[in-house]
VEXDREN-2710 file (C-alpha; in Angstrom, 1 decimal):
% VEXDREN-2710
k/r/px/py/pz
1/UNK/46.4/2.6/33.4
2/UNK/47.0/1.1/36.7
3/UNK/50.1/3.1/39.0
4/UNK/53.1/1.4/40.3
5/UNK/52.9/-1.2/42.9
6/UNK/55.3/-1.9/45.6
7/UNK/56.3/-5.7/45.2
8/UNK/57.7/-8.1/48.3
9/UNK/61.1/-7.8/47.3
10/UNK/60.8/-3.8/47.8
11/UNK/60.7/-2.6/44.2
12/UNK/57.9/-0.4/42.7
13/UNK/56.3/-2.0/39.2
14/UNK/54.9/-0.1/36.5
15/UNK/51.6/-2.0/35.5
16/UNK/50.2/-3.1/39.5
17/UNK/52.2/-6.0/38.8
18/UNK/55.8/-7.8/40.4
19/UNK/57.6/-9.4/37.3
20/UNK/56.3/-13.2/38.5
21/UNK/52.6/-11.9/37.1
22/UNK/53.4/-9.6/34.2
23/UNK/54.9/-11.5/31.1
24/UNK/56.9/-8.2/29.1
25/UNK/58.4/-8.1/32.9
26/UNK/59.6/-11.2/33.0
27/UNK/61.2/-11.3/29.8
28/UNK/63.1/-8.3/30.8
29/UNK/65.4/-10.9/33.2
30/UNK/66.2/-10.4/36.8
31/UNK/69.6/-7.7/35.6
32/UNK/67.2/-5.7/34.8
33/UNK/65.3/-5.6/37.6
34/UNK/68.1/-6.0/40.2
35/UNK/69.3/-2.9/38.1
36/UNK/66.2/-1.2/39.8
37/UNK/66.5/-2.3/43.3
38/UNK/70.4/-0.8/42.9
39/UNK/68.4/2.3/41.9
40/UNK/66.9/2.4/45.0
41/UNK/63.7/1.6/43.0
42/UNK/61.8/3.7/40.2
43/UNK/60.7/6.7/40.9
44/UNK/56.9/6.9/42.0
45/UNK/55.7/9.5/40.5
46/UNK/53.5/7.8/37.3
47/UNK/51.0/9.1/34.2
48/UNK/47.9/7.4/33.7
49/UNK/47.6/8.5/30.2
50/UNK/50.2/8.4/27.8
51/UNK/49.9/11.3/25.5
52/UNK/52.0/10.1/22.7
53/UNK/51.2/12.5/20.0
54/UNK/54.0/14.6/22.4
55/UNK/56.5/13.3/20.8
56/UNK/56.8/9.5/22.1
57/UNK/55.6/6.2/20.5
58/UNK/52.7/4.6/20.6
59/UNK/50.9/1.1/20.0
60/UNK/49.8/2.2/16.2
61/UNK/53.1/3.5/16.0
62/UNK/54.7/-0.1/17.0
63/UNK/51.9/-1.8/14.0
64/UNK/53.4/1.0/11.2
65/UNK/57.1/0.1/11.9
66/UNK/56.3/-3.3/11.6
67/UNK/54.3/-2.8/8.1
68/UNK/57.1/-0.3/6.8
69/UNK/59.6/-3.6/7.7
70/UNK/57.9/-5.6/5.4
71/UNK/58.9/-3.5/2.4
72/UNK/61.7/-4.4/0.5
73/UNK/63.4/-1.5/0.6
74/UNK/63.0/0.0/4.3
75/UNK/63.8/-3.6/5.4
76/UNK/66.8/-3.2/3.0
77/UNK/68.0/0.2/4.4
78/UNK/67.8/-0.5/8.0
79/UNK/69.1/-4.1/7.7
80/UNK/72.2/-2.6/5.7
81/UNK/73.0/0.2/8.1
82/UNK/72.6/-2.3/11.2
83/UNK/74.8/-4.8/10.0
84/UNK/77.6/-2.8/8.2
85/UNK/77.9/0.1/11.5
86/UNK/78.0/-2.9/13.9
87/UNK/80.5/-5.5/12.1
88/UNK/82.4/-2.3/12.2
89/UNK/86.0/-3.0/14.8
90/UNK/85.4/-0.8/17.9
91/UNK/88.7/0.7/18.7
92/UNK/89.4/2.2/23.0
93/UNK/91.4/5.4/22.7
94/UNK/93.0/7.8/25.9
95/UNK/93.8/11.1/24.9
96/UNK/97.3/12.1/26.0
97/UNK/98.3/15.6/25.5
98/UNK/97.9/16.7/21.9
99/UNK/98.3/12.7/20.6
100/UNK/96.1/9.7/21.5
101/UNK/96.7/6.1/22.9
102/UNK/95.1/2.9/21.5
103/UNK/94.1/0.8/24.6
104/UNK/95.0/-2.6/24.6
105/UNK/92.5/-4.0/27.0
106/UNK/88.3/-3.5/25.6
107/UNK/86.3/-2.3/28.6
108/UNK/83.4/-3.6/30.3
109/UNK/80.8/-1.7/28.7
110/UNK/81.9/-3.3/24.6
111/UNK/82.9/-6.3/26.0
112/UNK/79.6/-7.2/27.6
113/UNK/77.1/-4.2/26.9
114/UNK/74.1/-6.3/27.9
115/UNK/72.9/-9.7/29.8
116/UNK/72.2/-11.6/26.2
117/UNK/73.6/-9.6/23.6
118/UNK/77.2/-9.6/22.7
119/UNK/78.7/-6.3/21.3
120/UNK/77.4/-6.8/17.3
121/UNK/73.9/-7.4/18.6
122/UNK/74.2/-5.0/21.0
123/UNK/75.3/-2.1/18.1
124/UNK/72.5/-3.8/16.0
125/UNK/70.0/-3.1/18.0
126/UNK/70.8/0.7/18.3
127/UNK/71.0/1.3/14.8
128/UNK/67.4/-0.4/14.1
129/UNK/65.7/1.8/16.9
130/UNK/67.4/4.3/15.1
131/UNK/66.3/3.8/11.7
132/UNK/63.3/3.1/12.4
133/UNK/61.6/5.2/15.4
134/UNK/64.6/7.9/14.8
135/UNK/65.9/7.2/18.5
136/UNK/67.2/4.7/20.4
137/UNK/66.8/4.8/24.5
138/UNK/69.1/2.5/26.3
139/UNK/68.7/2.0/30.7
140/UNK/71.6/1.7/32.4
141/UNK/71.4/-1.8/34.5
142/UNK/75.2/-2.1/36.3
143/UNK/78.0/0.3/36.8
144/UNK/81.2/0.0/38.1
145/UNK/82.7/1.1/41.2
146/UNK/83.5/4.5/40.2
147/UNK/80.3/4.8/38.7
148/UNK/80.9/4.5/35.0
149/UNK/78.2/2.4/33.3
150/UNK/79.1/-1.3/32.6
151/UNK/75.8/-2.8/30.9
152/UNK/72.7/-0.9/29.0
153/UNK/69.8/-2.4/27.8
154/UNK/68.1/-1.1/25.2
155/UNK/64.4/-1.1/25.6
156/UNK/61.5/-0.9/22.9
157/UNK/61.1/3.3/21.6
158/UNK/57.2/2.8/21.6
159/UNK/57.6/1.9/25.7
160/UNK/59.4/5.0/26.0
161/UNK/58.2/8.7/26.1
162/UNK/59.7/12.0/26.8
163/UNK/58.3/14.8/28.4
164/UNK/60.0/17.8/26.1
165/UNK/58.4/20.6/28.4
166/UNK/61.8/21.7/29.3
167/UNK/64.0/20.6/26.7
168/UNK/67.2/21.0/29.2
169/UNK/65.5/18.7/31.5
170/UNK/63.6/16.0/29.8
171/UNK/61.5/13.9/31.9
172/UNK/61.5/10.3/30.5
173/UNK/59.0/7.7/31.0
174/UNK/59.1/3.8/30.4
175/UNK/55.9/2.0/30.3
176/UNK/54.2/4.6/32.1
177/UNK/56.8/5.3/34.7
178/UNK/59.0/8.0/35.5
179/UNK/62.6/6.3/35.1
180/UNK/65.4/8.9/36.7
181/UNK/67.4/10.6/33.9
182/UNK/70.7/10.1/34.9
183/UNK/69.8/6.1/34.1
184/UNK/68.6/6.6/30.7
185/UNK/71.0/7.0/27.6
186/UNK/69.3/8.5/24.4
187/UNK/70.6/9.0/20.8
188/UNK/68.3/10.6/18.6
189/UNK/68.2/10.9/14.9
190/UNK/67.1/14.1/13.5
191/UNK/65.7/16.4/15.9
192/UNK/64.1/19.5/15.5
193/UNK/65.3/22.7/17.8
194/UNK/63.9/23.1/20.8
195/UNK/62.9/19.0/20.9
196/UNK/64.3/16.1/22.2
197/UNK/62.9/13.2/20.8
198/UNK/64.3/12.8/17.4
199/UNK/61.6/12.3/13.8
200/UNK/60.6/9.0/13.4
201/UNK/61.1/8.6/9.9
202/UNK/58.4/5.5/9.4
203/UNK/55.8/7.7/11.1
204/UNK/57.2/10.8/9.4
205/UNK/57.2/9.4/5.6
206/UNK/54.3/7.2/6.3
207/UNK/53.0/8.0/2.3
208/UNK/56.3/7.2/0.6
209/UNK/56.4/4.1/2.6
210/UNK/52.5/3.7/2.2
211/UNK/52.9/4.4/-2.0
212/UNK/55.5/1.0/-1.9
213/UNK/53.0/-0.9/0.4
214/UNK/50.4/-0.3/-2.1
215/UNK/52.0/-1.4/-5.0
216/UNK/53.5/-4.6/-3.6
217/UNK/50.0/-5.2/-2.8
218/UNK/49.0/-4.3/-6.1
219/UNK/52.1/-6.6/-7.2
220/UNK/50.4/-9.8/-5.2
221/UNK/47.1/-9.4/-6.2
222/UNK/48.2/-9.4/-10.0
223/UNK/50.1/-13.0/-9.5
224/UNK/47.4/-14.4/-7.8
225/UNK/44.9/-13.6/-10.5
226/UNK/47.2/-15.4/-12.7
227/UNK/49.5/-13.1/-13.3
228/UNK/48.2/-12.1/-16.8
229/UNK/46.0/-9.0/-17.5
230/UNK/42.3/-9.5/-17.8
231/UNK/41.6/-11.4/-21.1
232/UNK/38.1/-12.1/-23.0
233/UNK/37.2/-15.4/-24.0
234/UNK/34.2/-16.0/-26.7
235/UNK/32.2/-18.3/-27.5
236/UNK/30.0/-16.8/-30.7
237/UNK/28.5/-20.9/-31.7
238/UNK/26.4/-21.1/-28.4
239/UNK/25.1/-19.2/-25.3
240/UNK/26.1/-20.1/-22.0
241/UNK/24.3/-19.4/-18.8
242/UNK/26.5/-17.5/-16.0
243/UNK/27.1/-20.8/-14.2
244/UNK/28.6/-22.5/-16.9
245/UNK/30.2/-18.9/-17.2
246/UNK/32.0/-19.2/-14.2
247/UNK/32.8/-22.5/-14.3
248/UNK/34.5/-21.8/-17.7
249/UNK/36.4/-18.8/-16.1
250/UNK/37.9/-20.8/-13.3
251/UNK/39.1/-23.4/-15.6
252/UNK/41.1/-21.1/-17.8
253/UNK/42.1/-19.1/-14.8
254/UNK/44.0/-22.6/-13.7
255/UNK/45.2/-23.3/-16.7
256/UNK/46.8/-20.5/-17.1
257/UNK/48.0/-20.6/-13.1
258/UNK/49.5/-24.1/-14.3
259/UNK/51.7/-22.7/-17.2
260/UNK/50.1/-25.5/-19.2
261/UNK/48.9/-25.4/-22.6
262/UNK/45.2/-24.2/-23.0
263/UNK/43.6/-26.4/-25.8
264/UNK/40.2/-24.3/-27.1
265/UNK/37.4/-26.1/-29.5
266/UNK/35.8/-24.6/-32.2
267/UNK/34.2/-21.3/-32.3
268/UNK/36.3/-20.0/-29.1
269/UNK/38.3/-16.8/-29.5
270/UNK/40.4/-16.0/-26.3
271/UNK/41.5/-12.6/-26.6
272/UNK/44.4/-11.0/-24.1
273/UNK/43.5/-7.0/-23.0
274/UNK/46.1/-5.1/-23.7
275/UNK/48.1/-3.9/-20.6
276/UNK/47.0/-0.7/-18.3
277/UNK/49.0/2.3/-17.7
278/UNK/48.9/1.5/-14.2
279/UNK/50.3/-2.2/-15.1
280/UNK/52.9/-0.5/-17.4
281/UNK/54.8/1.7/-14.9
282/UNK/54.8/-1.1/-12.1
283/UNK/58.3/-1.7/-12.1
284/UNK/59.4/2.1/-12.4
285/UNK/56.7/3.2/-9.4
286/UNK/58.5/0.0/-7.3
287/UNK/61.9/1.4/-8.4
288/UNK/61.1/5.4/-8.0
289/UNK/59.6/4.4/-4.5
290/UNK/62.5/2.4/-3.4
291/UNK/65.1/5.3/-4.4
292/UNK/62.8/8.0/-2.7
293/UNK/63.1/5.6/0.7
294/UNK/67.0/4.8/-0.1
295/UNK/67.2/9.2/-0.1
296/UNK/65.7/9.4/3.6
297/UNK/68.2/7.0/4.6
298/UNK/71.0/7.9/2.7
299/UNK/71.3/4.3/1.6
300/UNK/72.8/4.3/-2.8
301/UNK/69.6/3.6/-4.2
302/UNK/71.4/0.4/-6.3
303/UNK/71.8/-1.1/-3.2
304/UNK/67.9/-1.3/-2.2
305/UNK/66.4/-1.8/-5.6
306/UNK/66.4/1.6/-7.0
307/UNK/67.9/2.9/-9.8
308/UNK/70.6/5.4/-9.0
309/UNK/70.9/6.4/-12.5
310/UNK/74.2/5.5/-13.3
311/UNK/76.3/2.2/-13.9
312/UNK/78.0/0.2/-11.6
313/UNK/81.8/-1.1/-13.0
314/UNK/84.9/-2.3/-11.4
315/UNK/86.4/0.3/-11.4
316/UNK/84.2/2.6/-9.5
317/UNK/83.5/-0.3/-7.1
318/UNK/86.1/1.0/-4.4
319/UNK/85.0/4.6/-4.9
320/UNK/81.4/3.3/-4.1
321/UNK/82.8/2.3/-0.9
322/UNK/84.4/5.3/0.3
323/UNK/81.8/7.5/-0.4
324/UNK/78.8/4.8/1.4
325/UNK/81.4/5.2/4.9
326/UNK/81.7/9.0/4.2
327/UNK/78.3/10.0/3.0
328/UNK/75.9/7.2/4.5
329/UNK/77.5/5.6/7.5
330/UNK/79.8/8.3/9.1
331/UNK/76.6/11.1/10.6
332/UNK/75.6/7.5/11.9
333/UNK/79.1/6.7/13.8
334/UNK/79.6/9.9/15.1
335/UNK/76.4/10.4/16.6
336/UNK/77.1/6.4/18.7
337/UNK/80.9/7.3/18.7
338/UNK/80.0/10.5/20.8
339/UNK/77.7/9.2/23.3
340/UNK/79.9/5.7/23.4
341/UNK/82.9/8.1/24.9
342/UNK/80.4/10.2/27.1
343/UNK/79.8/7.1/28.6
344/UNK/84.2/6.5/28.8
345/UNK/85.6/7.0/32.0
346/UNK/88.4/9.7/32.0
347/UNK/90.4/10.7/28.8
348/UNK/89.0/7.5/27.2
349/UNK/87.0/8.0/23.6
350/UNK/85.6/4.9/21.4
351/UNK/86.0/5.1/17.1
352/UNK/84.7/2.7/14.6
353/UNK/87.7/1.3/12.3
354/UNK/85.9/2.5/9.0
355/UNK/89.4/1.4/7.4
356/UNK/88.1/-2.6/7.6
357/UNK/85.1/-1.9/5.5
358/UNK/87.1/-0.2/2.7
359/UNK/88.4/-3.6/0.8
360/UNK/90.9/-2.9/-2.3
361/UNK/92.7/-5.6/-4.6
362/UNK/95.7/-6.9/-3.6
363/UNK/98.2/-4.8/-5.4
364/UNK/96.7/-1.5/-4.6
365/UNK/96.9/-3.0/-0.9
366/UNK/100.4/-3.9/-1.4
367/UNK/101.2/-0.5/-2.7
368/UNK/99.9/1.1/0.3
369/UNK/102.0/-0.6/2.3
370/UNK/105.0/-0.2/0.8
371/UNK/104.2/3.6/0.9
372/UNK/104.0/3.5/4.4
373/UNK/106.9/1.2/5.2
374/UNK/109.4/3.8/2.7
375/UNK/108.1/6.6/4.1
376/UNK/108.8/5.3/8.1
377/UNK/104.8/6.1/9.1
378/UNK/104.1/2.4/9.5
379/UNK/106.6/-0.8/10.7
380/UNK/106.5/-4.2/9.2
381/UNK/104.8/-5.9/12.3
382/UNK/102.2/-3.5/11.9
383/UNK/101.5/-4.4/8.4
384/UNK/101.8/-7.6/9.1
385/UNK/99.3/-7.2/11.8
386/UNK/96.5/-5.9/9.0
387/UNK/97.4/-8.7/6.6
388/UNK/96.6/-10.5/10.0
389/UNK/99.8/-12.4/10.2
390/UNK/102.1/-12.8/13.2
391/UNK/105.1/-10.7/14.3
392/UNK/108.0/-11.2/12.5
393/UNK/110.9/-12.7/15.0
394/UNK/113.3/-10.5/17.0
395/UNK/115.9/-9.3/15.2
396/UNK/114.5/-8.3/11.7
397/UNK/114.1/-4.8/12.9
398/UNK/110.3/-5.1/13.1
399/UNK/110.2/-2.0/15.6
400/UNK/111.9/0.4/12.9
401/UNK/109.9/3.4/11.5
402/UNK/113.3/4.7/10.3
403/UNK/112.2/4.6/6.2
404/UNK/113.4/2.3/4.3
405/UNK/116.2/4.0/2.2
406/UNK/118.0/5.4/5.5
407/UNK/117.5/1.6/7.0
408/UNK/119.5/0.6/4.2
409/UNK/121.9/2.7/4.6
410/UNK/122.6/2.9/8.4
411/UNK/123.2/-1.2/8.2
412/UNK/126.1/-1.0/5.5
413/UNK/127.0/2.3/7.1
414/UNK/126.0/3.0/10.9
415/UNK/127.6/6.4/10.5
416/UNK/125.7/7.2/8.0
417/UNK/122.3/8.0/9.2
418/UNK/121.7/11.6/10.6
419/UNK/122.1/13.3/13.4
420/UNK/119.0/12.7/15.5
421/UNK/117.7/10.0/14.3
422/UNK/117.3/6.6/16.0
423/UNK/119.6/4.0/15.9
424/UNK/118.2/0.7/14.3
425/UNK/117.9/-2.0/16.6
426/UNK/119.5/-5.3/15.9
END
């Protein structure tokens, strides 16, 4: 590998090469690399060998992920994880004493976390590093003036590795290049103690995975032979030579591709083989291996093709929900909620709204809120606000968390509400 290069503008570039002559560069777009010159350039220090098997990626590494994406299931896990943690609401918090503050302004780094990706992509993109390389490595490009970070790109896991010598001080390396630590933000998956870098769970179950590759290859090269076991066809009235053979073979084979009637003259017996073991349990090996993959991920195994060993019915369909948040897709927010509020300035924390994934019937929802509005824990404007409807107009005591039995009763009787308690406003 070629070191770093100083280019005109004053930057050093991994590869011998400024941006203008090295393509993955390019693509990276000038925020990235002005986020560099801000840096006061990347450090010079560069490996000319990548050992990988340490505990980064690696080009064969990049090929499996790829493969394991094009399996039902995997592609079914990490697609469902991405898009359900980041259509998740991002809610701002300041901690104030022993209670918190919601924020009602989003800051920089969820409004715009990166030069082309809004905040859905941005979350997206995490949580597929995540699933699929088990960790996710994001550079700091801008900051604001107090030095809080502002924008992050997220850059490709198998360009990234991680010197684990001294797990306290990791040295991390892009593309060959030593990029300073305090510009890199990582969130790992599972990671053993004493590591850094977290199990890559393609790499890591690459026979599971590999088992399910096989068999949908298995799968395709059944179809295309017809999609019918092996069959024998006879012909005991005259002997053929193997030309004629084949020529006989491909003709029934398209016939039978063409799901039209096969019309046979005298003195031919077609006989069907009866089906292999191997052909028998098809569909429970594609089922048991997309259950096993649904485990590693946590995913319910109905929801990726497997069988979960159990029926689904209305009634348990809410129940289903609450325990995919708790059981699958909370260890994933915590891990981004706590390096989202490292990355806070101040008192500030970030939390995912799990509460807008959790969808009940209309009556149930109703009941909730009346709950809330007789016991004086929730107002009508907020309710309102989740039925996403507008304020209701001064004056119809929207601003009341007195509950609803003493609100009653201090408008026929102003005297009689208790000592203590706040008056109603009008």
């Amino acid at each position: 590998m070629v070191g770093p290069t100083l280019g005109p503008d004053g930057v050093w570039y991994p590869g011998g090469a400024p941006p203008t002559e090295r393509g993955g560069w390019r693509r990276m777009g000038r925020a990235l690399v002005a986020s560099f010159r801000w840096m006061g350039g990347v450090s010079k220090r560069a490996i000319t060998s990548l050992p990988w098997l340490g505990g980064g990626g690696s080009a064969s590494s990049s090929t499996t992920a790829a493969r394991a994406m094009s399996l039902v299931p995997v592609f079914a896990c990490v697609r469902i994880l991405a898009d359900s943690i980041a259509s998740l609401p991002v809610q701002t918090y300041r901690k104030n004493g022993a209670s918190r503050e919601m924020l009602t302004f989003v800051p920089s780094l969820l409004f715009a976390p990166a030069a082309r990706d809004n905040l859905f992509e941005w979350l997206h993109k995490a949580v597929v590093s995540l699933a699929l390389r088990g960790n996710a490595y994001g550079l700091i490009t801008q900051r604001d003036a107090f030095g809080f970070p502002t924008s992050i790109e997220w850059l490709n896991p198998d360009d990234v590795w991680v010197d684990e010598l001294r797990p306290t001080l990791p040295i991390f390396y892009w593309q060959g290049v030593e990029v300073p630590r305090e510009q890199i933000v990582h969130i790992p998956w599972v990671v053993m103690p004493g590591k850094v870098v977290g199990l890559s769970p393609v790499s890591h179950f690459a026979h599971t995975i590999g088992v399910g590759l096989s068999a949908t290859e298995y799968g395709l090269s059944w179809f295309d032979n017809g999609g019918t076991p092996p069959s024998v066809l006879k012909n005991s009235g005259k002997t053929i030579n193997p030309d004629e053979s084949a020529e006989i073979s491909d003709r029934l084979s398209a016939r039978i591709r063409s799901r039209k009637p096969l019309v046979l003259g005298s003195d031919w017996d077609f006989e069907a083989l009866k089906v292999s073991p191997e052909e028998s349990q098809f569909i429970q090996t594609m089922q048991l291996n997309a259950s096993q993959i649904a485990a590693i991920y946590g995913v319910p195994p109905e929801m990726v093709g497997g069988d979960s060993g159990g029926s689904m019915t209305y009634a348990n369909v809410e129940q289903n929900a609450i325990n995919f948040v708790g059981f699958t897709l909370r260890p994933w927010l915590s891990r981004l909620e706590a390096k989202l509020s490292a990355l806070m300035p101040g008192r500030e924390f970030v939390r995912f709204n799990v509460d807008a994934m959790i969808r009940v019937d209309l009556m149930t929802r109703y009941q909730a809120h009346s709950t809330a509005l007789r016991d004086g824990w929730r107002n009508r404007d907020e309710v309102r606000a989740i039925e996403d409807l507008p304020p209701l107009p001064p004056g119809q005591h929207g601003e009341d968390y007195l509950p609803v039995a003493l609100l009653a009763a201090a408008e026929s009787e102003p005297d009689a509400v208790p000592a203590g308690d706040p008056t109603p406003s009008e």
